[in-house]
Kinemage of the C-alpha trace (Angstrom):
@kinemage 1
@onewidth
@group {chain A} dominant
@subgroup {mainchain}
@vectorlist {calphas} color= white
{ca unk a 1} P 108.186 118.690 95.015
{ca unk a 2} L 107.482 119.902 98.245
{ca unk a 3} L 109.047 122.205 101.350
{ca unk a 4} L 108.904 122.479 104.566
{ca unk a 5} L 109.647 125.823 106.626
{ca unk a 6} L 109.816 126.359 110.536
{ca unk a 7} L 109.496 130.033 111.882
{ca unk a 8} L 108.428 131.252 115.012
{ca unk a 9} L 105.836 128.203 115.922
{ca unk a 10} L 104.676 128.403 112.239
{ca unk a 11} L 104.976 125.160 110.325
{ca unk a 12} L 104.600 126.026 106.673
{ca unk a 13} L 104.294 122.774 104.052
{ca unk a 14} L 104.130 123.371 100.790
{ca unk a 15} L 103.249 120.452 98.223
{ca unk a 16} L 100.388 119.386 100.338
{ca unk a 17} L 98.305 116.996 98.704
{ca unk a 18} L 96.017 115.654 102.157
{ca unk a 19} L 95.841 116.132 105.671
{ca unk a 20} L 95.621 112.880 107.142
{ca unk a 21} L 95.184 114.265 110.469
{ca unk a 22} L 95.747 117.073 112.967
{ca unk a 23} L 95.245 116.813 116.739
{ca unk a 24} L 96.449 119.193 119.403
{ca unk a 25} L 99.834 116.621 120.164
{ca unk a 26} L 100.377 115.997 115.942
{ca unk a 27} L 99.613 116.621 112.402
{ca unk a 28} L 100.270 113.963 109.445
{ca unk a 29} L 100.613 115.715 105.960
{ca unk a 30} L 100.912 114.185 102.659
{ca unk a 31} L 102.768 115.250 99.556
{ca unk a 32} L 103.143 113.410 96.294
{ca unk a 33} L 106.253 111.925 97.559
{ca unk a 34} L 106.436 111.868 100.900
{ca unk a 35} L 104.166 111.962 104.289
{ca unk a 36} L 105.243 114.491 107.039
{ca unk a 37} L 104.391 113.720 110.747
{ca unk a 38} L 105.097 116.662 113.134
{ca unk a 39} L 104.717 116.144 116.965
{ca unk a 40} L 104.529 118.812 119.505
{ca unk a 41} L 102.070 120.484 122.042
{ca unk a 42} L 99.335 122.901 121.311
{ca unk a 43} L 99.171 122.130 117.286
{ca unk a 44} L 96.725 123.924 115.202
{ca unk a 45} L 95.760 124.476 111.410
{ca unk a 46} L 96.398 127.827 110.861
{ca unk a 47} L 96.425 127.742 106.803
{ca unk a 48} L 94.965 124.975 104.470
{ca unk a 49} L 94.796 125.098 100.480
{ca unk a 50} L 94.771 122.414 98.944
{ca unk a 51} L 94.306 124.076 95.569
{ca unk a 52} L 97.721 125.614 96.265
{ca unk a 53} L 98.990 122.631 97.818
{ca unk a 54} L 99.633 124.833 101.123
{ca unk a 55} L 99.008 124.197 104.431
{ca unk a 56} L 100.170 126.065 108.168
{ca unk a 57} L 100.257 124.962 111.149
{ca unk a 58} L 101.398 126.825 114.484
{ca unk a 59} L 102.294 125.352 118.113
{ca unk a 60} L 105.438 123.911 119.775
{ca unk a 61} L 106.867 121.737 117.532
{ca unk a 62} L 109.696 118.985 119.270
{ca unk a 63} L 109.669 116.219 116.124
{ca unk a 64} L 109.344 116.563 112.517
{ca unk a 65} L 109.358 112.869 110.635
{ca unk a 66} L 109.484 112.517 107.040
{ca unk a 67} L 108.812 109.271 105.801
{ca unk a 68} L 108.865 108.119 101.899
{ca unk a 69} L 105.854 105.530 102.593
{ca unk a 70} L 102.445 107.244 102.764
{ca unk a 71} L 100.803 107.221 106.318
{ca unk a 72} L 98.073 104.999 107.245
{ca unk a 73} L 95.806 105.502 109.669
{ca unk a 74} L 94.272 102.958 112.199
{ca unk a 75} L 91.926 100.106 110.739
{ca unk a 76} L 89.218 101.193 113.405
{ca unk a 77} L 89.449 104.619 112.728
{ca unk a 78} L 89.181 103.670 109.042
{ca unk a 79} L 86.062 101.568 109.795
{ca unk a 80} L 84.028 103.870 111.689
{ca unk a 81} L 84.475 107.411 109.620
């Protein structure tokens, strides 16, 4: 189970199980059922515990995806870790 919440530029996930990534244009955030791809300008980690399965992030946000298929990244960036 997992939820999202939107406030004020704060992006708050809950039923985080891995941040696949988080760059200053997106973030990509798995949960056990789901992965979560927000888009935006000026995205940050604000929060992150994992213990908790928590994790905030604040900027402009202009697209949040969900998506029942985990994420993958890049075979490249895979490659070269």
């Amino acid at each position: 189970m997992y939820s999202l919440h939107l406030e004020n530029g704060l992006l708050m996930i809950k039923g985080a199980t891995k941040v696949i990534s988080s760059t200053q244009g997106s973030a990509c955030v798995e949960t056990d059922e789901n992965s979560i791809v927000a888009s935006g300008q000026n995205i940050e980690v604000k929060k992150l515990n994992l213990d908790e399965k928590e994790v905030c992030f604040s900027g402009t946000f202009s697209l949040i995806k969900l998506s029942s298929q985990s994420v993958k990244q890049p075979l490249l960036k895979r490659i070269f870790k």
